[in-house]
Gaussian input, Z-matrix of N, CA and C with variables (Angstrom, degrees):
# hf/3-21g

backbone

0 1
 N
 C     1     B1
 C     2     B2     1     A1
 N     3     B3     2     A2     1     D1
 C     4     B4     3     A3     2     D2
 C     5     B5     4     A4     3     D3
 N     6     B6     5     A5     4     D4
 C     7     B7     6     A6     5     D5
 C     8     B8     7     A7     6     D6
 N     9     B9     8     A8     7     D7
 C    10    B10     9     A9     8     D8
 C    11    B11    10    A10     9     D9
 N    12    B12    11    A11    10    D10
 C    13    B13    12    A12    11    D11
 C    14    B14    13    A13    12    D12
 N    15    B15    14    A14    13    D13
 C    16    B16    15    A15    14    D14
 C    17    B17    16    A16    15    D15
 N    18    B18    17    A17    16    D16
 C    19    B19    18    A18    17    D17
 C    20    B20    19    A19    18    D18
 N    21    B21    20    A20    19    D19
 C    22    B22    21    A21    20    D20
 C    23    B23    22    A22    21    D21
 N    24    B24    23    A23    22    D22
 C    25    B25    24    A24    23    D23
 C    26    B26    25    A25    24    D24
 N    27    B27    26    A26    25    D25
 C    28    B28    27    A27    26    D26
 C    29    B29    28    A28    27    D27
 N    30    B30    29    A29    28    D28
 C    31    B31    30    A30    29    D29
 C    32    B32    31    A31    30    D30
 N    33    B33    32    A32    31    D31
 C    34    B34    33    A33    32    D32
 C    35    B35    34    A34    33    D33
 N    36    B36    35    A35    34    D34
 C    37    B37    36    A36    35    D35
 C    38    B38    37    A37    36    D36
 N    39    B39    38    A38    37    D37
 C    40    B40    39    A39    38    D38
 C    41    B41    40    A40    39    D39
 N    42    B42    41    A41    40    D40
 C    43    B43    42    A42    41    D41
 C    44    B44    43    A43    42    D42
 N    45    B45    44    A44    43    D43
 C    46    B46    45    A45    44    D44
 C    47    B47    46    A46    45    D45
 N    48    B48    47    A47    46    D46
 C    49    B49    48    A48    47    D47
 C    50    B50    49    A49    48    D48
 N    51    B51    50    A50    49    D49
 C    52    B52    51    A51    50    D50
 C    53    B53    52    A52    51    D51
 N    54    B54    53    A53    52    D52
 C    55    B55    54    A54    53    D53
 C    56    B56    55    A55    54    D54
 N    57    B57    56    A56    55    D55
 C    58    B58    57    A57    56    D56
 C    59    B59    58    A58    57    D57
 N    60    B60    59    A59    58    D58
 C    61    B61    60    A60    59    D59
 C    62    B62    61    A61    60    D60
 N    63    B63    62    A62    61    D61
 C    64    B64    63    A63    62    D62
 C    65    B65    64    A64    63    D63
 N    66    B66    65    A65    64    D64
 C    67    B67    66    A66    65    D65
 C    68    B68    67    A67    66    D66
 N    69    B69    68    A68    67    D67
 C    70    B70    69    A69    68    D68
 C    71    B71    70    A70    69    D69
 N    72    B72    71    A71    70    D70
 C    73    B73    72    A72    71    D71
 C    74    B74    73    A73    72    D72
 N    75    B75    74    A74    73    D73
 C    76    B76    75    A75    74    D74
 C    77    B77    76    A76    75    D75
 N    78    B78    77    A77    76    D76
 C    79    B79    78    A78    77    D77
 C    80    B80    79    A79    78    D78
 N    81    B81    80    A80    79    D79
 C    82    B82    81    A81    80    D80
 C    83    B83    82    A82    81    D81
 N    84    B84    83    A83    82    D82
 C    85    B85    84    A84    83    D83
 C    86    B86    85    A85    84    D84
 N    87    B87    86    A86    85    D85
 C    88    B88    87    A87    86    D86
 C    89    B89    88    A88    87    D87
 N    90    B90    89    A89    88    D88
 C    91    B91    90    A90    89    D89
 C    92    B92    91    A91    90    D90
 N    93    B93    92    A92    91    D91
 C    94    B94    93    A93    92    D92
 C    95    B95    94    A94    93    D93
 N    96    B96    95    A95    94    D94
 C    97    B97    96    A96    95    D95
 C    98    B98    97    A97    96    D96
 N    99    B99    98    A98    97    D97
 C   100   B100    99    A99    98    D98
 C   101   B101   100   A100    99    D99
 N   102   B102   101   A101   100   D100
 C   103   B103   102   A102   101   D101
 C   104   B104   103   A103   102   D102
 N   105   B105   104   A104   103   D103
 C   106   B106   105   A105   104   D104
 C   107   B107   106   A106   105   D105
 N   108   B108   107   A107   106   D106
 C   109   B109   108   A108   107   D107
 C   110   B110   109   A109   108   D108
 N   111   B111   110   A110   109   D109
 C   112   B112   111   A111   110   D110
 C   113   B113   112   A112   111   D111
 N   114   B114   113   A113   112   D112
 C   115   B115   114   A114   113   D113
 C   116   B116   115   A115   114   D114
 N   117   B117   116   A116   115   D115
 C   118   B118   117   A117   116   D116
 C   119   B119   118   A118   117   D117
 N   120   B120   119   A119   118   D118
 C   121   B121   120   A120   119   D119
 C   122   B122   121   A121   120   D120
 N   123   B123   122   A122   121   D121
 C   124   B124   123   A123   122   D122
 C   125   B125   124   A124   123   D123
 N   126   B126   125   A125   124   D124
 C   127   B127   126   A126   125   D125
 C   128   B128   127   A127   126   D126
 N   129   B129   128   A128   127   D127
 C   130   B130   129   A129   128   D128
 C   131   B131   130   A130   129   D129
 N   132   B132   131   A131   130   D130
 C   133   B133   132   A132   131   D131
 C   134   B134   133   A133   132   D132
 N   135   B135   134   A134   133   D133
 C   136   B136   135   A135   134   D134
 C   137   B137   136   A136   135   D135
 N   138   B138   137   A137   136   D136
 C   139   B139   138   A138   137   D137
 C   140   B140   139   A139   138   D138
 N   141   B141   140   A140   139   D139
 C   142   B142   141   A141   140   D140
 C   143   B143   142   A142   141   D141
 N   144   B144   143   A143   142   D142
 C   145   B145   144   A144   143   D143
 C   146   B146   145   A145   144   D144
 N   147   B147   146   A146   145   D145
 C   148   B148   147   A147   146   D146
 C   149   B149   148   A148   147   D147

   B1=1.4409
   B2=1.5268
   B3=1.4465
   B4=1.6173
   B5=1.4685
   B6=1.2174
   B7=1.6701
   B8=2.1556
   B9=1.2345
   B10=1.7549
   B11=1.4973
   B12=1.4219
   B13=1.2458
   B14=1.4149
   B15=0.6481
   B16=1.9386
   B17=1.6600
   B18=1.8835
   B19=1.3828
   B20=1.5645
   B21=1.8359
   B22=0.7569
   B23=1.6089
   B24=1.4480
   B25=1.5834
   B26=1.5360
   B27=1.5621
   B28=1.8024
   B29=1.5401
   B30=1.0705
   B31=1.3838
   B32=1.7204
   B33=0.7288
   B34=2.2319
   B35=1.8084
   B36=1.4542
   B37=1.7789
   B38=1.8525
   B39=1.8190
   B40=1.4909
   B41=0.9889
   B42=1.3597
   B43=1.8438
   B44=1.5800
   B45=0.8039
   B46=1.8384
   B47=1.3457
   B48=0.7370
   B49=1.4343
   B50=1.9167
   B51=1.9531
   B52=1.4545
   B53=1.5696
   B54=1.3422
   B55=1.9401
   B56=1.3014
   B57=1.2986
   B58=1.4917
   B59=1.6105
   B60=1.4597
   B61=1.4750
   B62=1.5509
   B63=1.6234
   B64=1.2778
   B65=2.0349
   B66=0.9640
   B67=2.1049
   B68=1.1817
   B69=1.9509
   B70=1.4162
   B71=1.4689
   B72=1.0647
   B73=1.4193
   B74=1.3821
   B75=1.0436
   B76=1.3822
   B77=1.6672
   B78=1.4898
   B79=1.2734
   B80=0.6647
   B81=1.6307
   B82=1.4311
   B83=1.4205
   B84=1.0728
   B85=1.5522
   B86=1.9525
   B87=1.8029
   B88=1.3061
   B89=1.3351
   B90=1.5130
   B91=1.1532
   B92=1.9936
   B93=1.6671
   B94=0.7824
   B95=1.4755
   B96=1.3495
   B97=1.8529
   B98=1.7171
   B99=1.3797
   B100=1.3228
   B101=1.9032
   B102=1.0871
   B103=1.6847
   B104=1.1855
   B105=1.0603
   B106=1.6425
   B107=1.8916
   B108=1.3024
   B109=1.4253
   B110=1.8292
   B111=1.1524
   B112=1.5366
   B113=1.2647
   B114=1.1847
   B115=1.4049
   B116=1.5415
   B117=1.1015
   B118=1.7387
   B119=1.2550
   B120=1.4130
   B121=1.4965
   B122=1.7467
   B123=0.8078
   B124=1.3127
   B125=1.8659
   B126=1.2382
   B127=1.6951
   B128=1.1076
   B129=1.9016
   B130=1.1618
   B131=1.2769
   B132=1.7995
   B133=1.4462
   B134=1.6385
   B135=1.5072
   B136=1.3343
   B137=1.4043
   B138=1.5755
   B139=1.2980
   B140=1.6403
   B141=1.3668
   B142=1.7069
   B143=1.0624
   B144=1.4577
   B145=1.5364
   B146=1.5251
   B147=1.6746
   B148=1.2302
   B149=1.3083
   A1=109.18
   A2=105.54
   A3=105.26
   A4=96.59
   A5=96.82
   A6=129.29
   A7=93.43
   A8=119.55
   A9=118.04
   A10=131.70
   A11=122.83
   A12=137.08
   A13=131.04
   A14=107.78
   A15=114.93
   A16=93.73
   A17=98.14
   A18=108.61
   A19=150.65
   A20=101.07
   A21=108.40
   A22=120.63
   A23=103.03
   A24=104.72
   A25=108.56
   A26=125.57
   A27=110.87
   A28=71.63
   A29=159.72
   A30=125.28
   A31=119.04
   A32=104.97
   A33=112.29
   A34=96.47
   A35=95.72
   A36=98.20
   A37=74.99
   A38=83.62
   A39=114.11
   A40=136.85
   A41=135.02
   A42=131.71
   A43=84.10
   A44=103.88
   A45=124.46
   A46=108.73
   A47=152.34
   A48=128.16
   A49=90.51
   A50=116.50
   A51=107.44
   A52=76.65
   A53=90.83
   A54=119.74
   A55=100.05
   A56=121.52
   A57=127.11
   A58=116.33
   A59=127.14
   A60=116.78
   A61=93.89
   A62=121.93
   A63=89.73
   A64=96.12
   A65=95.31
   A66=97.54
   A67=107.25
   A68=119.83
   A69=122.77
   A70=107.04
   A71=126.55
   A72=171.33
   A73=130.48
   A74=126.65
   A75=142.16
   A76=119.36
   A77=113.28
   A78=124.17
   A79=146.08
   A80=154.27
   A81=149.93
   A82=123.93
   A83=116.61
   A84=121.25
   A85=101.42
   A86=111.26
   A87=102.22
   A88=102.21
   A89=122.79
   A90=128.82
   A91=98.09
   A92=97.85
   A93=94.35
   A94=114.75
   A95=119.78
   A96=135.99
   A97=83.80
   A98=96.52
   A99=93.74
   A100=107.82
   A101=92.81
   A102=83.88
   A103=146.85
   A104=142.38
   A105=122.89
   A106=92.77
   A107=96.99
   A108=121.61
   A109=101.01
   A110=114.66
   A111=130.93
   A112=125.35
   A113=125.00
   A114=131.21
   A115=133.96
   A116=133.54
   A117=121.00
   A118=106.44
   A119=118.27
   A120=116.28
   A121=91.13
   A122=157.64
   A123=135.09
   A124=120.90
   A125=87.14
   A126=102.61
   A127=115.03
   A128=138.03
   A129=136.01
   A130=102.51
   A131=133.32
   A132=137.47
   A133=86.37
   A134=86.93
   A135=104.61
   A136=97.85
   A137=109.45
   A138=122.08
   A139=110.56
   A140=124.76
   A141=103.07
   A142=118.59
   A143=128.80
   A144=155.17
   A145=101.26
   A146=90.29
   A147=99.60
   A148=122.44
   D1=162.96
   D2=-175.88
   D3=-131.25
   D4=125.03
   D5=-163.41
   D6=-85.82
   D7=91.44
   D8=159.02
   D9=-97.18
   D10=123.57
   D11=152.94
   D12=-80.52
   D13=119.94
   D14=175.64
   D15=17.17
   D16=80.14
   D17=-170.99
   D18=58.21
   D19=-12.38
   D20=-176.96
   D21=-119.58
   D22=141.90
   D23=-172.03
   D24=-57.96
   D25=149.20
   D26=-178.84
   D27=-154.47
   D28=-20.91
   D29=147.24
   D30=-152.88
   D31=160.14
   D32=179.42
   D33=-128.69
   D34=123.19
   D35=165.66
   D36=-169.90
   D37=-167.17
   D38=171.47
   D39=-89.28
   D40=136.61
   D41=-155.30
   D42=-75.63
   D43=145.32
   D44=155.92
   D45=-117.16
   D46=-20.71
   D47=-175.55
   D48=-174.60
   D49=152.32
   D50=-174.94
   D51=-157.84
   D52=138.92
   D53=176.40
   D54=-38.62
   D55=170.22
   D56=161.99
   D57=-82.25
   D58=-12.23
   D59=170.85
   D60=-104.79
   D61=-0.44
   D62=160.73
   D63=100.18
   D64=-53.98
   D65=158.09
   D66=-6.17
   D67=-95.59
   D68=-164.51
   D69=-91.74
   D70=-171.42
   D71=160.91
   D72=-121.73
   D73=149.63
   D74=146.93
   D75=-121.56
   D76=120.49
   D77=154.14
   D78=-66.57
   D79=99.95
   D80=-172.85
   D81=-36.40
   D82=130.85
   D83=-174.35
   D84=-70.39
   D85=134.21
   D86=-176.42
   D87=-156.36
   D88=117.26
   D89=171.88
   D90=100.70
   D91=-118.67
   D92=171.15
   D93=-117.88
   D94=36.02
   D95=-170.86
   D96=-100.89
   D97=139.19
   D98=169.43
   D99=-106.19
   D100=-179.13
   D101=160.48
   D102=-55.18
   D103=149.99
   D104=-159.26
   D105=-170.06
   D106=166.39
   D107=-158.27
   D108=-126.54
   D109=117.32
   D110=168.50
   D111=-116.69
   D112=171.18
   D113=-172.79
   D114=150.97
   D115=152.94
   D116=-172.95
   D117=-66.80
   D118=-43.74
   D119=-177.34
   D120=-58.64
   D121=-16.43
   D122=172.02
   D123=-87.28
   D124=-5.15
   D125=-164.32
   D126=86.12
   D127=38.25
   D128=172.65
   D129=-111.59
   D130=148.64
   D131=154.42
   D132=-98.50
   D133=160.25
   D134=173.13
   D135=-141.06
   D136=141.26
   D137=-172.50
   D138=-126.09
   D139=156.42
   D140=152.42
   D141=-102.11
   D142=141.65
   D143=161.19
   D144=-24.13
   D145=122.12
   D146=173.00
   D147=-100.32

Protein backbone atom coordinates (compact mmCIF):
# COMPACT_ATOMS: atom_id res chain seq x y z
CA UNK A 1 0.00 0.00 0.00
CA UNK A 2 0.99 3.62 -0.51
CA UNK A 3 0.78 5.59 2.57
CA UNK A 4 -0.35 9.85 1.27
CA UNK A 5 -0.12 13.14 3.06
CA UNK A 6 -1.37 16.32 1.81
CA UNK A 7 -0.49 14.69 -1.62
CA UNK A 8 2.41 13.44 -0.77
CA UNK A 9 3.76 9.89 -0.74
CA UNK A 10 5.60 9.37 3.07
CA UNK A 11 5.61 5.70 2.81
CA UNK A 12 4.75 2.24 0.51
CA UNK A 13 5.13 -1.26 2.43
CA UNK A 14 2.64 -3.97 3.68
CA UNK A 15 -0.45 -3.63 5.98
CA UNK A 16 0.26 -5.68 9.00
CA UNK A 17 -2.39 -5.34 10.96
CA UNK A 18 -5.91 -2.65 10.24
CA UNK A 19 -8.46 -1.39 13.06
CA UNK A 20 -11.75 -3.01 13.08
CA UNK A 21 -13.70 0.11 11.40
CA UNK A 22 -10.96 0.05 9.17
CA UNK A 23 -9.62 3.92 10.44
CA UNK A 24 -5.85 2.88 11.15
CA UNK A 25 -3.31 0.66 9.86
CA UNK A 26 -0.18 -0.67 10.69
CA UNK A 27 2.81 -1.05 8.35
CA UNK A 28 5.31 -3.66 8.40
CA UNK A 29 8.64 -2.87 9.57
CA UNK A 30 11.23 -3.12 6.32
CA UNK A 31 14.74 -2.57 5.93
CA UNK A 32 15.51 -0.05 8.07
CA UNK A 33 11.56 1.54 8.42
CA UNK A 34 10.31 0.33 11.39
CA UNK A 35 6.74 -0.18 12.02
CA UNK A 36 4.48 2.57 12.02
CA UNK A 37 0.78 3.35 12.41
CA UNK A 38 -1.49 5.25 9.64
CA UNK A 39 -4.79 6.38 9.17
CA UNK A 40 -7.27 9.38 8.19
CA UNK A 41 -7.74 10.27 11.67
CA UNK A 42 -4.13 11.07 11.42
CA UNK A 43 -4.39 12.84 8.06
CA UNK A 44 -3.08 9.82 6.00
CA UNK A 45 -4.99 8.24 2.64
CA UNK A 46 -3.95 5.07 1.94
CA UNK A 47 -3.97 3.75 -1.47
CA UNK A 48 -2.75 0.40 -3.22
CA UNK A 49 0.38 0.39 -5.38
CA UNK A 50 -0.04 0.65 -8.67
Amino acid sequence: MKVMEAGTMVRVGRVECVSANGDLIWIEASGCEPRALYGLVLGHSVVPVE
